[in-house]
C-alpha positions in Angstrom: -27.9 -69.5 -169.2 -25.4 -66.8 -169.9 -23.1 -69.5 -171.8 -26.3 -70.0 -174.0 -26.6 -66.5 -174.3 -22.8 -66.2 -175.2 -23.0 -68.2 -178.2 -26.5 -66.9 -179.2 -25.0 -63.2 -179.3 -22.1 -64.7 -181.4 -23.9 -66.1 -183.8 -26.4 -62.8 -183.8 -23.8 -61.1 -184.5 -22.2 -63.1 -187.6 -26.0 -63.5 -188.9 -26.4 -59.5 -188.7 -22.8 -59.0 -190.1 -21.4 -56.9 -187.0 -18.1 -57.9 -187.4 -16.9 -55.5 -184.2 -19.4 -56.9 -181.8 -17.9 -58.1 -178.8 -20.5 -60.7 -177.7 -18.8 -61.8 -174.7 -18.4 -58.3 -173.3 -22.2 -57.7 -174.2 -23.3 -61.1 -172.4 -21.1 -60.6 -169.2 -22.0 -57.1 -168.8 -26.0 -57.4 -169.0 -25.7 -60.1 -166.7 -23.9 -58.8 -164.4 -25.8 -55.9 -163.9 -27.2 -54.9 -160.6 -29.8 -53.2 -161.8 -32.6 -53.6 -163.6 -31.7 -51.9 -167.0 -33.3 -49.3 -169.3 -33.7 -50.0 -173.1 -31.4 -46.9 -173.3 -29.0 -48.5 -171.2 -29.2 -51.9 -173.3 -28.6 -49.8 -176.3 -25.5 -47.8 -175.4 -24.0 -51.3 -174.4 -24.9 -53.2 -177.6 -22.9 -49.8 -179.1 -20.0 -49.9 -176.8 -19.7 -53.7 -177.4 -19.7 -52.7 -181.4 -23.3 -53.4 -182.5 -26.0 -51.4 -183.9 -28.1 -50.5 -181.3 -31.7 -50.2 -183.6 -31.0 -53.8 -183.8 -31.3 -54.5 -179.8 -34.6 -56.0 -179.5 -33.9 -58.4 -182.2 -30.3 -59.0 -180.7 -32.4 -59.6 -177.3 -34.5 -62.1 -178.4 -31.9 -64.0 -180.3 -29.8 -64.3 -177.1 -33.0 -65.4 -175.2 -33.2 -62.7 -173.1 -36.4 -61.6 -174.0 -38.0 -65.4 -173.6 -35.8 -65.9 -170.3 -37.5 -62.4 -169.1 -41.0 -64.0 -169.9 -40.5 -67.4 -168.1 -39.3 -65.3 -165.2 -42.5 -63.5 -165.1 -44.7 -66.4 -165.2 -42.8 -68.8 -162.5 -42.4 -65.6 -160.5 -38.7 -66.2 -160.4 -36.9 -62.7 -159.3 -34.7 -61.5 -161.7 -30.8 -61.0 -161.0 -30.8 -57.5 -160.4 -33.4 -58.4 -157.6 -31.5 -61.3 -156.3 
């Protein structure tokens, strides 16, 4: 999943014309989190990665985040942070 989000959050980024964002620091850091995190959280790490951060829903959903959240949620699968 998070080599699928990988190249997703590339292509997001090429698409939206961030030409800073680090997509690979982005993906490896949400993932990795331990905790379940904020939208302001999500936001100050699409900044630090070098996106714009009014753009992280959309950035979300492109990388399947927001579809993988859902799919969770109906399987009743726990999510990482839970795991």
């Amino acid at each position: 999943m998070e080599d699928v989000a990988l190249e997703r959050a590339a292509e997001a980024a090429i698409r939206r014309a961030w030409a800073m964002f680090n997509a690979h620091r982005f993906v490896d850091e949400l993932y990795g989190m331990s905790f379940e995190p904020s939208e302001s959280v999500v936001k100050a790490l699409v900044a630090r990665c070098g996106g714009t951060s009014d753009c992280t829903f959309d950035l979300l959903k492109d990388i399947g985040v927001v579809e993988q959240s859902w799919r969770m949620l109906r399987e009743g699968v726990a999510p990482p942070w839970l795991q």
